[in-house]
C-alpha positions in Angstrom: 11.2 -6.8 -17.0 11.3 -9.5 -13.9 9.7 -6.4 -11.8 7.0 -6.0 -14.1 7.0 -9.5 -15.0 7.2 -11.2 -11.1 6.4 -14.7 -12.9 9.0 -14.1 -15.6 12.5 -16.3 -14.6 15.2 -15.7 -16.2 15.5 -17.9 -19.6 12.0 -15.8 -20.4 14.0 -12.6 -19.5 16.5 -14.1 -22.3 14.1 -14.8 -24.7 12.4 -11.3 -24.4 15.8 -10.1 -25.0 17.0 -11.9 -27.8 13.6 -10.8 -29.6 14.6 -7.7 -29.1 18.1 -8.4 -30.6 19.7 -8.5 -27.3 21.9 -11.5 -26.6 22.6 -12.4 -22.7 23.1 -15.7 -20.7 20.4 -16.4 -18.5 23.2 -16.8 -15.4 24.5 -12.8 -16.9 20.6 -12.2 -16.6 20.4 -13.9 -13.0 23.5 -12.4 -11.9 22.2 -8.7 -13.0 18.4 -9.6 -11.2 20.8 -10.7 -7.8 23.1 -7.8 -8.0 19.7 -5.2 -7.4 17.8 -7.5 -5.3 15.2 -9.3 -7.2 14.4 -13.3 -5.9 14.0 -16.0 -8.5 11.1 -16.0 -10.3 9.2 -18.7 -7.4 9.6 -16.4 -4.5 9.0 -12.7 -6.6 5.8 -14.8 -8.0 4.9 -15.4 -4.4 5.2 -12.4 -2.9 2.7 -9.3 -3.1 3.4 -5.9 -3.3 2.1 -3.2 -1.6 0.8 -1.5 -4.5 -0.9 -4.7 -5.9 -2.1 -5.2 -2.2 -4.0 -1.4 -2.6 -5.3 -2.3 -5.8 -7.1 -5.6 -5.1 -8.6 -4.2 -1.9 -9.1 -0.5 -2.5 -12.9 -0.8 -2.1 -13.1 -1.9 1.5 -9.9 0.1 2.8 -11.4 2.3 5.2 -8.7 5.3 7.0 -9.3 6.6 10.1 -7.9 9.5 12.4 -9.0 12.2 14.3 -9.1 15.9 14.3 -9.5 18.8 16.9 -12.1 21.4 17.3 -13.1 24.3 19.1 -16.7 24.3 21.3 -18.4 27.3 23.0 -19.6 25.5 26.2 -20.9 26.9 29.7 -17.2 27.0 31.2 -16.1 28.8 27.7 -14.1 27.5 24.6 -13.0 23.7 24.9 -11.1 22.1 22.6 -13.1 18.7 21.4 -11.9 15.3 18.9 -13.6 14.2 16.4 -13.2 10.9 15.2 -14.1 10.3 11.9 -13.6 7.5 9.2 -13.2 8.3 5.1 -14.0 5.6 2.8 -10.6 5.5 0.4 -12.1 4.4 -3.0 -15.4 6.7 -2.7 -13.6 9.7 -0.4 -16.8 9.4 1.8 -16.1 10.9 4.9 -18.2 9.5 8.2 -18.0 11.6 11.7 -18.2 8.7 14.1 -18.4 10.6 17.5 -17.1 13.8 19.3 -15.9 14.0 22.9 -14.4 16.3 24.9 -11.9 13.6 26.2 -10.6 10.4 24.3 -11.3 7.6 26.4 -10.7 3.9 26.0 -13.6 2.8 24.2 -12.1 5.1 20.9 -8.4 3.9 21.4 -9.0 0.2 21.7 
């Protein structure tokens, strides 16, 4: 419940309980949240999560990487990168260049 329910302390955790017929101290209920790690209701309440983090910004998360491949040239077969960018929440993909070295102006 107080994962679920970040804003939920712990006499609200004891009064979901008891509706559901189960009977518990709310120090039982803060000892049980301390012994696997969960904060007081003020600081969980505060904090975002990483999924919650995804969720509220998945439409302007942009991934990036590159990825190799091979070019005929004059001096024969060269291996080139390609950098390229995907747009998460539409899985648009966008080559931004190719070069036969990486130089500083794609790592910075």
């Amino acid at each position: 419940m107080a994962e679920e329910n970040r804003d939920w302390g712990y006499r609200r955790i004891e009064g979901a309980l008891s509706n559901l017929g189960h009977e518990l101290a709310h120090s039982t209920i803060a000892q049980i949240l301390k012994r696997h790690g969960l904060e007081p209701a003020p600081e969980r309440s505060r904090k975002t999560t990483w999924k919650e983090f995804l969720s509220r910004h998945w439409e302007l998360i942009v991934a990036s990487d590159f990825f190799t491949v091979e070019v005929w040239t004059r001096r024969g077969l060269e291996r080139w990168m390609v950098l390229f960018f995907i747009d998460l929440s539409t899985r648009k993909v966008e080559i931004a260049g190719i070069a036969r070295l990486v130089d500083g102006l794609w790592i910075s």
